[in-house]
N, C-alpha and C positions, 0 to 999 in steps of 0.2 A: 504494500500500500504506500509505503514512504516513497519507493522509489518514483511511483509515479508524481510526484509532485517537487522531486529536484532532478536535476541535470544530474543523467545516468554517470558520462566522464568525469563531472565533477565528484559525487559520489562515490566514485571508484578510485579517483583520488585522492581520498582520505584516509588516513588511518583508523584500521579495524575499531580502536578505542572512541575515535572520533562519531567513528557510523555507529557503532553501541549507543555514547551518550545520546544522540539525538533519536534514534531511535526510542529510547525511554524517557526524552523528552515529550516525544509523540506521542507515546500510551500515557506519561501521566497526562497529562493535558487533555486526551480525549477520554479516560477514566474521570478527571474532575470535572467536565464539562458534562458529561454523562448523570453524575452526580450530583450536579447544580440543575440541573434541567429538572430533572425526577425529585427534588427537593422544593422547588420554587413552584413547578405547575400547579401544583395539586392547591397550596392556599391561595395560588394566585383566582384560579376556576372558584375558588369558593367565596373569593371577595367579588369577583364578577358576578353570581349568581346571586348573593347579599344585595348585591346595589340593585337589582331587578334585573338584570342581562337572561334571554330565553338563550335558551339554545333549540336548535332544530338541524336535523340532520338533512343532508340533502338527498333529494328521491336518488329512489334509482336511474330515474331517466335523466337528471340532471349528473349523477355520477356516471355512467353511460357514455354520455356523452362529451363529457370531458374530458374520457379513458380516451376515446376516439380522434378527439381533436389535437391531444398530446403526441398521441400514437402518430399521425400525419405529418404535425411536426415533426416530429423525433426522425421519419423515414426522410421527412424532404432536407434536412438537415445533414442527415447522414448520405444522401447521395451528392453533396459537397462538400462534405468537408471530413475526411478519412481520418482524422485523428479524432475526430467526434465520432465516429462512425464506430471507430474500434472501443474507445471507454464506454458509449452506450451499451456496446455487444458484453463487455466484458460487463458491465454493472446490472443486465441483466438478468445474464446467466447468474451471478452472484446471487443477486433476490429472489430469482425462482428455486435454486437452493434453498434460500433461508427460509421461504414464504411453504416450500416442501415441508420442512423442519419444523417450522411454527404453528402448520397448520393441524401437524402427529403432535408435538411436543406441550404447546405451549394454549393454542388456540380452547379445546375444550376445557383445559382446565380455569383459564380466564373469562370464560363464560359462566361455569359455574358459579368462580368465586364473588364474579358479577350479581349474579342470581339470589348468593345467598349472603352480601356481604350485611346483608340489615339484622341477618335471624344468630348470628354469630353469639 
């Protein structure tokens, strides 16, 4: 993942100690941001919700057709411009893995605990 975001040469020419530190500059940073997000959302939604804010989910035909008009972009994009072309390819296969994994792993159990988080 790092590498995609510096100069491969330059990269390579660093010392091993070099690429280590910044590599676990990279995981803490995205370990605290990870942590700051999932910390902050949760009363942020709740003082939103306090001050009267609805929430409403969008149809499915509005999600639909979203998916659809992203997708369009994302193709007409990709038939100019090949460096986009390859990190979309690559960042998709990535999510369809994950969304594989989340969908066995993660998905029914977060629905449950949705279900029954009031009767606890």
């Amino acid at each position: 993942m790092l590498l995609a975001l510096i100069n491969l040469d330059k990269w390579n020419s660093l010392p091993k100690y070099y690429q280590a530190v910044l590599e676990q500059a990279g995981h803490t940073a995205n370990n605290w941001m990870m942590a700051k997000y999932d910390q902050v959302n949760p009363p942020a939604l709740k003082k939103l919700l306090a001050g009267g804010t609805k929430l409403h989910a969008f149809s499915p035909e509005i999600m639909q057709a979203s998916f659809k008009s992203a997708m369009e972009l994302y193709a007409e994009i990709s038939a100019t411009n090949p460096n986009f072309k390859k990190v979309y390819a690559s960042l998709t296969d990535f999510a369809n893995d994950g969304y594989q994994w989340w969908q066995v792993a993660e998905l029914g159990f977060d629905g449950f605990m949705v279900r029954n988080r009031l009767s606890g």
